[in-house]
C-alpha positions as CSV (number, residue, x, y, z in Angstrom):
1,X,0.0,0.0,0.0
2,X,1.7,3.5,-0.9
3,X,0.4,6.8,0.6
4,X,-1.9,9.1,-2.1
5,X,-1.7,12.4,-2.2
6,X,-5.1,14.1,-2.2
7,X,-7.6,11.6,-4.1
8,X,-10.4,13.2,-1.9
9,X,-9.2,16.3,-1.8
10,X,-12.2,17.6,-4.1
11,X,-15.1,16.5,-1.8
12,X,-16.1,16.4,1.8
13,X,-15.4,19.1,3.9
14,X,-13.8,22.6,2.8
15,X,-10.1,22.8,3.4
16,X,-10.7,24.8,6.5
17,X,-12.8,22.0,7.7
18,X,-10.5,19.4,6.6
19,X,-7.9,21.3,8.7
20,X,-9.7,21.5,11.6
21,X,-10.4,17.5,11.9
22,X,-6.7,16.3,11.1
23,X,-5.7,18.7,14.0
24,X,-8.3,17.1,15.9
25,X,-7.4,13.5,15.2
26,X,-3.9,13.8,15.6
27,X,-4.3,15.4,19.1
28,X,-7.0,12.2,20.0
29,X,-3.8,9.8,19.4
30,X,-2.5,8.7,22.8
31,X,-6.1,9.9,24.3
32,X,-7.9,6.8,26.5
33,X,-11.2,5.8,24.5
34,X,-13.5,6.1,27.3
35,X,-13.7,4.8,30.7
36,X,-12.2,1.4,31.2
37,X,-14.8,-1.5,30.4
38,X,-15.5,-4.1,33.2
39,X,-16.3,-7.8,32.1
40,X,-20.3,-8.4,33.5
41,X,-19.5,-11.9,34.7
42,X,-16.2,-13.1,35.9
43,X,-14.4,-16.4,33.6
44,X,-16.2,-19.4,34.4
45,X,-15.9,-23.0,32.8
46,X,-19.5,-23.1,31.2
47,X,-18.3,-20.1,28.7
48,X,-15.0,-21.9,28.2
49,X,-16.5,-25.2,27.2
50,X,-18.7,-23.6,24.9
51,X,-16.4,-21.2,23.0
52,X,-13.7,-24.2,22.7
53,X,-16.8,-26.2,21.2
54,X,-18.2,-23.6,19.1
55,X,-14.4,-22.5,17.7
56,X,-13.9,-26.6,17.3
57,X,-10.2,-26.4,19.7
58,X,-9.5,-28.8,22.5
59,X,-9.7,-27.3,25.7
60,X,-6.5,-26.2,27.4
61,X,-5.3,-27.9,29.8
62,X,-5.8,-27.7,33.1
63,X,-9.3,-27.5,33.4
64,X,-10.8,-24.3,34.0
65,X,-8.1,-22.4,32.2
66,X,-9.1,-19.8,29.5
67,X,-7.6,-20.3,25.8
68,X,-5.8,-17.2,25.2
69,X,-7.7,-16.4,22.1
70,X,-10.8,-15.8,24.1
71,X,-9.1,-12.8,26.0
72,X,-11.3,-10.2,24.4
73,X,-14.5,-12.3,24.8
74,X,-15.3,-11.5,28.2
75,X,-15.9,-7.5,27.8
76,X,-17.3,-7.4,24.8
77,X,-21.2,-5.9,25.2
78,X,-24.2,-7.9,24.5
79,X,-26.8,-7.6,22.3
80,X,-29.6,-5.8,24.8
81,X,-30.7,-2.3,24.4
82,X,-29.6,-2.2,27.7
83,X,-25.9,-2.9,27.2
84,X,-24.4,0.6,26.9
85,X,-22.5,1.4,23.6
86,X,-19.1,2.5,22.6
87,X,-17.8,5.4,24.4
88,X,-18.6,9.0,23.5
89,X,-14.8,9.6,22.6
90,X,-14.8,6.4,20.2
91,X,-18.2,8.0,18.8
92,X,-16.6,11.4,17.9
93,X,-13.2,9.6,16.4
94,X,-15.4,7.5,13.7
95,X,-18.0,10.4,13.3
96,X,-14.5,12.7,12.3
97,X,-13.6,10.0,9.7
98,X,-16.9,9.4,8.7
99,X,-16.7,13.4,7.5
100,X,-13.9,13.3,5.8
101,X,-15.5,10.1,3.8
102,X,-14.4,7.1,5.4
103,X,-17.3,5.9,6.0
104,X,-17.3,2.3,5.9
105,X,-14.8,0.0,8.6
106,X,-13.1,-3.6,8.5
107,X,-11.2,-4.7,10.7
108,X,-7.5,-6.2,9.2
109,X,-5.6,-7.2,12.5
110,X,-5.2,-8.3,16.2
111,X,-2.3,-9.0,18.1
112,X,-2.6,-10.7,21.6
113,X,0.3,-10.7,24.2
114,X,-0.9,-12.5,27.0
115,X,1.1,-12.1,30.1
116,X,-1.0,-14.8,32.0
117,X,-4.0,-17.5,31.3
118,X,-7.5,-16.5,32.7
119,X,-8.5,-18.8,35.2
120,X,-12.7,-19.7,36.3
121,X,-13.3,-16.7,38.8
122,X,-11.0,-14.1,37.2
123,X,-13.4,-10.7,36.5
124,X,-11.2,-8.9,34.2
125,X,-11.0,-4.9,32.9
126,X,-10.2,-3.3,29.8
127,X,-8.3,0.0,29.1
128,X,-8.4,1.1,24.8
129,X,-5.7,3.3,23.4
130,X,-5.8,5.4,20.3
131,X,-2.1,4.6,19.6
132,X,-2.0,5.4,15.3
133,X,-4.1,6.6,12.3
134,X,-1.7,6.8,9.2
135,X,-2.1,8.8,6.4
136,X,-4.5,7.9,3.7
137,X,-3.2,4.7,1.7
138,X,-4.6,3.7,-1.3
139,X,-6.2,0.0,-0.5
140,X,-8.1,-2.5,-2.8
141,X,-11.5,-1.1,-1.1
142,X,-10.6,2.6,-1.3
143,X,-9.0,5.0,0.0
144,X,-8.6,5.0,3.6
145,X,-6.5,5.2,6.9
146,X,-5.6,2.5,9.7
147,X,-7.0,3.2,12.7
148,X,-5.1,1.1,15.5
149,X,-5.9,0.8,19.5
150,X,-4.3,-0.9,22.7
151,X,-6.5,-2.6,24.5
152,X,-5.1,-2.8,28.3
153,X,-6.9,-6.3,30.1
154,X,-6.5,-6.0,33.6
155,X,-7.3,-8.7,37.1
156,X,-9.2,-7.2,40.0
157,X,-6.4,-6.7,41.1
158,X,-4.9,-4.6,38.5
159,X,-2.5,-6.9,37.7
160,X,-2.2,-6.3,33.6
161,X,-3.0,-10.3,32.2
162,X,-3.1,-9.6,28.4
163,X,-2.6,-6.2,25.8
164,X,-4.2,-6.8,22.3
165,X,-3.5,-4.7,19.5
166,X,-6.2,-4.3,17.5
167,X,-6.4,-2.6,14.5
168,X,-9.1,-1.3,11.7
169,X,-9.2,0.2,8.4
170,X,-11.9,3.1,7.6
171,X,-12.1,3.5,3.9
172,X,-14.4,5.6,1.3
173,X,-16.2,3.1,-0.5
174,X,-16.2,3.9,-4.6
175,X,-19.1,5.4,-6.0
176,X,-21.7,3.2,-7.0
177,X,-22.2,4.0,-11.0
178,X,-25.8,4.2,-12.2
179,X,-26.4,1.3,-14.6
180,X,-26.7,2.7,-18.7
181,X,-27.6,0.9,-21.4
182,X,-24.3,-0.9,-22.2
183,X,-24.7,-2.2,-18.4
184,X,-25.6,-5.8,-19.7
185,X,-22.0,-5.9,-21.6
186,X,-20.0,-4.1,-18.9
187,X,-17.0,-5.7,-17.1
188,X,-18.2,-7.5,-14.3
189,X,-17.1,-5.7,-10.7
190,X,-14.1,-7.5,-8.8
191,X,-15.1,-10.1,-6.6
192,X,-14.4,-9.3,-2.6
193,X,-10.7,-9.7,-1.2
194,X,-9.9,-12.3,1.0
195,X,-8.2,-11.3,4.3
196,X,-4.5,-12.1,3.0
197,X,-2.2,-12.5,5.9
198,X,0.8,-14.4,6.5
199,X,-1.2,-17.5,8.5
200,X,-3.3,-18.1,5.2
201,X,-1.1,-16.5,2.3
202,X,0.2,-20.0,1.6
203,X,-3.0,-21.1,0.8
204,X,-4.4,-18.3,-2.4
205,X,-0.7,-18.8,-3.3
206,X,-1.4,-22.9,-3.8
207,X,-4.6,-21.8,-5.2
208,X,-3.8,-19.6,-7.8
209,X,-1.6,-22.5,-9.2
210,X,-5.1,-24.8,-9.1
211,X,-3.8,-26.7,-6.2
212,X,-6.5,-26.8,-3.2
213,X,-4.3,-27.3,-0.1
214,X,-4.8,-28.2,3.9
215,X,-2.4,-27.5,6.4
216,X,-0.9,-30.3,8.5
217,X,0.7,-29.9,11.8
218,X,4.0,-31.5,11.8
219,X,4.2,-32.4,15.1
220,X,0.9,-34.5,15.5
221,X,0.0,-34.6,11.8
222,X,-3.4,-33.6,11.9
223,X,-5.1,-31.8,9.4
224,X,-7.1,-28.2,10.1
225,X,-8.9,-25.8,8.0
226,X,-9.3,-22.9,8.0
227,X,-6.0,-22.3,8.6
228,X,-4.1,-20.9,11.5
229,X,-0.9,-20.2,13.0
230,X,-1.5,-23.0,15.8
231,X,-2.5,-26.4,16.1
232,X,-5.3,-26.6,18.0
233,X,-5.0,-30.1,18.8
234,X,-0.4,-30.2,20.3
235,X,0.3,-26.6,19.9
236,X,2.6,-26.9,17.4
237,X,3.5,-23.5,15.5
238,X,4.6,-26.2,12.7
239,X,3.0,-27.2,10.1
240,X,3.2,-28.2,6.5
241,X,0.9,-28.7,3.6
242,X,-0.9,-31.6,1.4
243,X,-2.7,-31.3,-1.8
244,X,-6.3,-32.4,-1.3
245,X,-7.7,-34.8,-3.9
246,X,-10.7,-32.4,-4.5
247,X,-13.4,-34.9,-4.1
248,X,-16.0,-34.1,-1.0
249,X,-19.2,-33.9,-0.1
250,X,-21.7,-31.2,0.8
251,X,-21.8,-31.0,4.6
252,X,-24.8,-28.1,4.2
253,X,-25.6,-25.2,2.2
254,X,-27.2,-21.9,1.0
255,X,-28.8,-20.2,-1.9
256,X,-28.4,-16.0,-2.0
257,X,-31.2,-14.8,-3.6
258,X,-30.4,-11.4,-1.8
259,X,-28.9,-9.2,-1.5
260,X,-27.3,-8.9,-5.1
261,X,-23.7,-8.2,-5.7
262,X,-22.9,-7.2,-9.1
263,X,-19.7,-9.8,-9.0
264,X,-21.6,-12.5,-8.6
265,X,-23.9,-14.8,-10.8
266,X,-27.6,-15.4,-9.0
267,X,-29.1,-17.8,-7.7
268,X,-25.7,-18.4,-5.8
269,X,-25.3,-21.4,-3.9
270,X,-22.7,-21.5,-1.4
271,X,-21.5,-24.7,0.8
272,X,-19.9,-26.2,3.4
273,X,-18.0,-29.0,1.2
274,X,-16.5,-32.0,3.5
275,X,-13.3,-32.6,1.7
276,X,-12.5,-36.8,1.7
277,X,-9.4,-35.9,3.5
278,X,-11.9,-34.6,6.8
279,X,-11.7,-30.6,6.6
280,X,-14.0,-28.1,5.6
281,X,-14.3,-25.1,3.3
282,X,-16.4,-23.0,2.2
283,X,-17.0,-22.4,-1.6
284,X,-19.6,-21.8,-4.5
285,X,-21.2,-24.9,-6.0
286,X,-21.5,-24.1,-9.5
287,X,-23.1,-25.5,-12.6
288,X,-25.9,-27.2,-11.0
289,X,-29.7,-25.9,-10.7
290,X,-30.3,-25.0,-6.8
291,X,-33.5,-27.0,-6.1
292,X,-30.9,-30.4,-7.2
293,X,-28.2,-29.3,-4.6
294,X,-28.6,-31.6,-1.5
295,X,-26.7,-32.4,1.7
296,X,-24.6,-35.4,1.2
297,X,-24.2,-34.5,-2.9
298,X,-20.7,-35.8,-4.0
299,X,-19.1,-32.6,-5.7
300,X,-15.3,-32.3,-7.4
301,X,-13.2,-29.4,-7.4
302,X,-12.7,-26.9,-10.0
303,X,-11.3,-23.3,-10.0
304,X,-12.8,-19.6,-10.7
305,X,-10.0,-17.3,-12.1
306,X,-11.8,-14.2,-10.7
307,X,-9.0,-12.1,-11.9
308,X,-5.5,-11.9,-12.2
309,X,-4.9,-11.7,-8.4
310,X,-7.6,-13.5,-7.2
311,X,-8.0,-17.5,-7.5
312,X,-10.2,-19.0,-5.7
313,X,-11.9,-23.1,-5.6
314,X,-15.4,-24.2,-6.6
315,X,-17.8,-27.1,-6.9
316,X,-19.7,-29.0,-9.5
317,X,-21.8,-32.0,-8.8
318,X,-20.4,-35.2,-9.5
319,X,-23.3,-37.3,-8.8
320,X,-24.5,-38.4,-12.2
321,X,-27.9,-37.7,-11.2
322,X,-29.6,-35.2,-9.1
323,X,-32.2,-35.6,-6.3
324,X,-35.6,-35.9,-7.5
């Protein structure tokens, strides 16, 4: 990503405006974002069990220990109207970026450094950080700047267990063009990026040579998708790869009806493909009428050159017949 000079220069507010906010922003950066946020309920085994279960790990040993990976999960607010939102300071740092046109957010990063496990009875408190917001880079979203925090976890007794690093990009989404009459023949829009990074690089690397590839720990040899910079099962920060044979099964599925994005065909049938060798992915199942798709369908690999950069696997049936 490169820095651009003024690509937004011509919209938004008036240079005096503009002025007025960058002054503001770069004064916010070092500022606390709020008062520091309180768990509700203190680390017990019940939530343990089922966010091990839900993100398919094997609980940490010894019992009643907290996988480190669940650190941010016990402040983050519920869903009731009670549950009080994000602080007025965090409020007026998006509303600033929102004005200046970044007005729609992803989230690209997180760092953890854990300076001890949770334990069942631990009620924990976090501190957030403005640390950064960079210039405007030139991304393959839009324009836009990273916005990065440090979030401070703290025990009851102040002790500081964790500091995450979590980081977001605000971007100014490209104007949507009205459709003309040539719309039917025009060049179809670029499908979504992938979240690149260097625990799953290896894998759109393998795929943009039409190889579908699953990571294998090399200390236990197990096999896990998607993948991750950690066996789940020993671990092991080792691993190497095997080439899948591209044969599976659909484990269940989908058909998008709505809403329509213009880089994609519709009705789109996305599934959860059980690959022979025991993993999982998700992919498009294409070349097959929705109402025949059915769970337990075999289906064979093939590949979808989106676009130069982009490879990514598909589906067909390969059932010779279809369910009645």
């Amino acid at each position: 990503m490169s820095d651009i000079a003024d690509e937004t220069a011509t919209i938004g507010p008036s240079p005096q405006r503009r002025a007025e906010i960058e002054q503001r922003l770069q004064a916010m950066v070092g500022e606390q974002l709020g008062a520091p946020t309180s768990a509700r309920w203190a680390v017990d085994e019940a939530r343990i069990d089922q966010w091990v279960e839900a993100m398919g790990m094997v609980a940490p040993e010894p019992a009643g220990r907290a996988p480190a990976a669940m650190l941010q999960a016990w402040t983050m607010r519920g869903y009731r109207k009670t549950v009080a939102g994000p602080p007025e300071s965090s409020r007026e740092l998006f509303a600033l970026l929102a004005e200046l046109g970044y007005t729609s957010v992803v989230a690209t990063d997180s760092d953890i450094d854990v300076r001890r496990p949770l334990v069942v009875g631990d009620r924990i408190t976090v501190t957030e950080r403005l640390t950064e917001i960079t210039p405007e880079k030139k991304t393959a979203l839009g324009p836009g700047r990273f916005v990065t925090t440090s979030r401070t976890y703290t025990d009851e007794g102040g002790e500081v267990v964790g500091i995450q690093r979590w980081r977001l990009l605000r971007f100014a989404p490209p104007v949507r063009q009205e459709r003309g009459p040539s719309s039917e023949t025009a060049q179809r829009a670029p499908r979504p990026r992938p979240a690149v990074n260097r625990d799953n690089s290896f894998f759109f690397d393998a795929a943009r040579r039409h190889e579908l590839v699953i990571q294998r720990c090399s200390a236990c040899g197990r096999l896990r998708h998607p993948p991750g910079p950690m066996c789940p099962h020993c671990h092991s920060l080792a691993f190497e790869t095997i080439e899948a044979s591209g044969q599976g099964t659909v484990f269940s599925y989908t058909v998008v009806h709505h809403p329509r994005h213009p880089a994609f065909d519709y009705p789109l049938v996305i599934a959860v493909v059980q690959l022979s060798e025991g993993t999982r992915l998700i992919a498009d199942v294409v070349d097959v009428d929705p109402a025949q798709v059915h769970i337990g369908m075999s289906v064979s690999l093939g590949w979808l050159d989106a676009d130069p950069d982009l490879t990514l696997p598909v589906f067909r049936r390969s059932d010779p017949t279809a369910r009645s």
